[in-house]
C-alpha positions in Angstrom: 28.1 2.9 -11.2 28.5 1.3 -7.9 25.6 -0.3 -5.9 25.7 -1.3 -2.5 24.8 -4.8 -1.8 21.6 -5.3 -0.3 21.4 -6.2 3.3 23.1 -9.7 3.8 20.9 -10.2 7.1 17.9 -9.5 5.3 18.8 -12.2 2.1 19.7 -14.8 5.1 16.8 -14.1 7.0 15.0 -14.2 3.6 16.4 -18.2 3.0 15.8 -19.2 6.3 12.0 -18.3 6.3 11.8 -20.6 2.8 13.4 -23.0 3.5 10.9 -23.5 6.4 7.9 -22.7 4.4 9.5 -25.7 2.3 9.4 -27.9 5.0 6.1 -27.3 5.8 5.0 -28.2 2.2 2.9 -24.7 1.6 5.0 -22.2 -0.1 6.0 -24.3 -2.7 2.6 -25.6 -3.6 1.1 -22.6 -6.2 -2.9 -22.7 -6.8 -4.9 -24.6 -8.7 -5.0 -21.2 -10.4 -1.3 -21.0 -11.2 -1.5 -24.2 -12.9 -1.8 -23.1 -16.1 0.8 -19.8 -16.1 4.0 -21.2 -17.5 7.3 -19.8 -16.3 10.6 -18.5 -17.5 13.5 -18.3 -15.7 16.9 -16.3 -16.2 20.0 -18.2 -15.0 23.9 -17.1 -15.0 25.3 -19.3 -17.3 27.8 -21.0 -14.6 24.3 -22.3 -13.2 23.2 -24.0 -16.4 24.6 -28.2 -15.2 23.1 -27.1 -11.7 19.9 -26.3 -12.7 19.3 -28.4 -15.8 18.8 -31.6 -12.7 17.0 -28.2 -10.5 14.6 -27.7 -12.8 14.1 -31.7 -13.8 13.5 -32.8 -10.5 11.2 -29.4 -9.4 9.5 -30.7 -12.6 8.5 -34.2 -11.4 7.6 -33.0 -8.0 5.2 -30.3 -9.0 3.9 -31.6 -12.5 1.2 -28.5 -12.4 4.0 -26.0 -13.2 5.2 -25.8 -16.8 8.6 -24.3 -17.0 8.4 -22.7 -20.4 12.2 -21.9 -21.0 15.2 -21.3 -18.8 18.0 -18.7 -20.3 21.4 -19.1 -19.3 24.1 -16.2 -20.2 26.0 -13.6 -18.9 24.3 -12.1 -15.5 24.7 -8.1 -17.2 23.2 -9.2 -20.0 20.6 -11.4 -18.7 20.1 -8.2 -16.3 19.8 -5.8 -19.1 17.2 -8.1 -20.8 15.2 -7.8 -17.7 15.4 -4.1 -17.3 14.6 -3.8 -21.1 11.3 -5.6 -20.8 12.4 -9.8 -20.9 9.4 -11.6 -19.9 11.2 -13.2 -16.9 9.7 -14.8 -13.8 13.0 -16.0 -11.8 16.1 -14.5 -12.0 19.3 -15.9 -10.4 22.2 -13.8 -10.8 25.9 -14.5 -10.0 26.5 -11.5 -8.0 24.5 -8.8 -6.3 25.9 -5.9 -8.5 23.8 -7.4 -11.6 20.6 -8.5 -8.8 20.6 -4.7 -7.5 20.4 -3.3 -10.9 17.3 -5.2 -11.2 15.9 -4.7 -7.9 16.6 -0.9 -7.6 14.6 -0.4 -11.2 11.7 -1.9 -9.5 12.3 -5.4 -10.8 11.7 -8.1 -8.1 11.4 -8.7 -4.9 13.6 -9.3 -2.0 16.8 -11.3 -3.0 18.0 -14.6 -1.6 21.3 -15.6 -1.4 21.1 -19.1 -2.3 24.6 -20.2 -3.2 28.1 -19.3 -3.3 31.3 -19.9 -6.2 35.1 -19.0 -6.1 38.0 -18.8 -9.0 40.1 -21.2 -10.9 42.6 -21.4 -13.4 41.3 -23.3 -16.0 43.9 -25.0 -18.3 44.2 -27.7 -20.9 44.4 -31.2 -19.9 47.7 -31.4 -21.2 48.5 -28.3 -19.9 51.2 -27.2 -22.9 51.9 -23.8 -21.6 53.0 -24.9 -18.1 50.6 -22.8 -16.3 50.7 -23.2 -12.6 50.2 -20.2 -11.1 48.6 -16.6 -11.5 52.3 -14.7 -12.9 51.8 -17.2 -15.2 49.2 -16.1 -16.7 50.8 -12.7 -17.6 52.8 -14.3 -20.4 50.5 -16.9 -21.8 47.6 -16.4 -24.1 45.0 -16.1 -21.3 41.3 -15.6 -21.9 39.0 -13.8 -18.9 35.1 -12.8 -18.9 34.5 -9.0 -19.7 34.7 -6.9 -16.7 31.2 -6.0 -16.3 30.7 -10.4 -15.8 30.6 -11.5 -12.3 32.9 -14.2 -13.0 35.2 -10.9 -14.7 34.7 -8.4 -12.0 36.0 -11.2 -9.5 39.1 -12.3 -12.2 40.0 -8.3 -12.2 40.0 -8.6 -8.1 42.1 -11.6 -7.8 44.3 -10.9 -9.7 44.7 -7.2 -8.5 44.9 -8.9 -4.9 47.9 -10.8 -5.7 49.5 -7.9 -8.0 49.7 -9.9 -11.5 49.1 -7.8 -14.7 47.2 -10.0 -17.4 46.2 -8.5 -20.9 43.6 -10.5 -22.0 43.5 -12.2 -25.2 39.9 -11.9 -25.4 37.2 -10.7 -23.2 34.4 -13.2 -23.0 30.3 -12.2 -22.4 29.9 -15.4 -19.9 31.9 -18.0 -18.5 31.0 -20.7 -20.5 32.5 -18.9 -23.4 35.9 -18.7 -21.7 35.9 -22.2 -20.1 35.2 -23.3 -24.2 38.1 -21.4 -25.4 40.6 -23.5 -23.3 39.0 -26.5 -23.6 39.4 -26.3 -27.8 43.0 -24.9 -26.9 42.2 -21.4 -28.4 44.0 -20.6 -24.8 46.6 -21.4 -22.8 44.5 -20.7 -19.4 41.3 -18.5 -18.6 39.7 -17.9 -15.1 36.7 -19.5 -14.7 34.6 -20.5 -11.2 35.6 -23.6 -9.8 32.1 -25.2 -10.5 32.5 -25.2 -14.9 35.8 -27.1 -15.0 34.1 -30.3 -13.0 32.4 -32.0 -15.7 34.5 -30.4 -18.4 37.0 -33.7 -19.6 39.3 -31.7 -21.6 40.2 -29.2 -19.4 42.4 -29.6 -15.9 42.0 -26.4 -13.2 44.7 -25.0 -10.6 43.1 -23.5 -7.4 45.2 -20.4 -7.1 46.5 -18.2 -4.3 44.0 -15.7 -2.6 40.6 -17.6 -3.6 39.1 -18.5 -1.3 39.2 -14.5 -0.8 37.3 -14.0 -3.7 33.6 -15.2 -3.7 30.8 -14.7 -5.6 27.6 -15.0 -3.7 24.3 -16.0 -6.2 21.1 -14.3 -5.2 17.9 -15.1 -6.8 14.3 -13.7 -6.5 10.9 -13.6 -8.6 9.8 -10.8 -10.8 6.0 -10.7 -10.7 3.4 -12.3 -8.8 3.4 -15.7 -10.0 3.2 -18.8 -7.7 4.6 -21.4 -9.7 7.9 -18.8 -9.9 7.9 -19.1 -6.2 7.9 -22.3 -6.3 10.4 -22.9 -7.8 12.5 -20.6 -6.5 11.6 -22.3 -2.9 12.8 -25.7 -4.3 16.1 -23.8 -5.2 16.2 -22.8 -1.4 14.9 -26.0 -0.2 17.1 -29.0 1.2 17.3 -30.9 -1.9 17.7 -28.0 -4.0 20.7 -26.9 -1.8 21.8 -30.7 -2.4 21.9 -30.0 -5.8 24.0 -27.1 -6.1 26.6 -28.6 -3.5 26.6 -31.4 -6.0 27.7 -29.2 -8.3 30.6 -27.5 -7.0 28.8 -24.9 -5.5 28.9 -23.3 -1.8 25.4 -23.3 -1.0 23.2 -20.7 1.5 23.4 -22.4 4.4 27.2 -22.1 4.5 26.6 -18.1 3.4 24.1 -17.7 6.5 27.0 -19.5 8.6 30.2 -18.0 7.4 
C-alpha cells in the first residue's frame, strides 16, 4: 500500500511557525494544568543517542513535564503499536510512509519534518571481508533491516539505484539490530544510516555511491491534546534541539526547509 507523502510545504511551514513559537518562549511552556500529565514518546530506534541528551536537557529546562518512558524500535512497528491502541503522546518516525499510516487513521496531527539521515556500509573494524563497495556486498554475508523498515525500504532503493543484487542474510526489525550484528562480527557488512556507526567503536562505515540520493526525512508530531507533548516536541524543533540532532549525525530541518 502506497501513501503519498504529506505536503512538504505544509511540514516546513509547520517547523518554521515552532521554531518561532520557541523563540518566543510560549509554545513550549504547557499549563500549570499539564503539570502533572506524564508523557510517552515513540522514537525510531536510529534516534535513541539523539534523543537520550533531547529528552535530558528538555528535562532540566521544563522540570514540570515528567517524561514517563520513551520507546525506541522499528518505525512499522512503533506505528502499528500506535494504530493498535499504544498510549503514545509523540511520535517521531524515520520516514513519512510509517508517519502517514498514523496520520491517515486519524492519529496525530500535522507532521513536522524535523531532521534528515542517509545510508552507509557498516563493517567491522578490521574489516575481514574487504568490503569497500556495494557489489561487494553481493558476495559477503550482509545483514539489511526488513523491507517494511525505513532504514530497509531506503537499503532496497540504493541498492536497486546502483543495480547490485544482495540476498540478505538476515532481515532485521530496526537498525540497531543490524548495526549489532556487525559489530559482534555475525556479518561481514549491513546498511545502516550514517548516524548509528558514530559512537559505535567496533564497527568502521564506507559512504557508498548514490547516497546522498537516498534520504530519509524524520517527521514527528503529537497524538492527543497534551501540552507537555508539545512541548517537547517544540524543543525537538527548537535551535538547541536542532543542535542536538546535528550533533548526532543527523541533517536537521532547517537544511530540509532549505534543500
Amino acid at each position: 500500500m502506497q501513501h503519498r507523502p504529506f505536503p512538504r510545504f505544509r511540514a516546513l511551514a509547520g517547523l518554521a511557525a515552532a521554531v518561532l513559537a520557541v523563540a518566543g518562549c510560549s509554545a513550549s511552556t504547557p499549563s500549570e494544568d499539564a503539570a502533572a500529565e506524564p508523557i510517552t514518546i515513540s522514537a525510531a530506534a536510529s534516534l535513541q543517542s539523539a534523543f537520550e541528551q533531547i529528552s535530558e536537557e528538555f528535562s532540566a529546562e521544563h522540570p514540570e513535564v515528567q517524561i514517563s518512558s520513551i520507546s525506541y524500535d522499528g518505525s512499522s512497528t512503533l506505528a502499528t503499536q500506535i494504530l493498535e491502541g499504544a498510549d503514545v503522546d509523540v511520535f517521531a518516525s524515520a520516514d513519512e510512509r510509517n508517519m502517514s499510516e498514523v496520520t491517515e487513521a486519524g492519529f496525530g496531527h500535522e507532521p513536522v519534518i524535523f531532521a534528515s539521515n542517509t545510508l552507509v556500509i557498516a563493517v567491522p573494524q578490521d574489516n575481514p571481508a574487504d568490503i569497500d563497495s556495494l557489489d561487494d556486498l553481493a558476495q559477503a554475508t550482509t545483514v539489511l533491516c526488513a523491507q517494511q523498515v525505513p532504514c530497509g525500504s531506503a537499503s532496497r532503493q540504493l541498492l536497486e539505484d546502483q543495480g547490485v543484487q544482495v540476498t540478505p542474510a538476515s532481515e532485521e526489525q530496526n537498525v540497531t539490530a543490524v548495526l549489532q550484528k556487525v559489530a559482534t562480527g555475525e556479518a561481514d557488512a549491513g546498511l545502516v544510516y550514517a548516524t548509528d556507526v558514530l559512537n559505535e567503536e567496533n564497527v568502521a562505515s564506507i559512504v557508498p555511491d548514490g547516497a546522498e540520493d537516498v534520504v530519509n526525512t524524520y517527521p514527528i508530531t503529537t497524538l492527543g491534546e497534551n501540552p507537555g507533548a508539545q512541548a517537547f516536541m517544540d524543543f525537538v524543533i527548537s535551535e538547541r534541539g536542532q543542535q542536538i540532532l546535528a550533533e548526532h549525525g543527523f541533517g536537521t530541518g532547517a537544511e530540509q526547509a532549505n534543500g
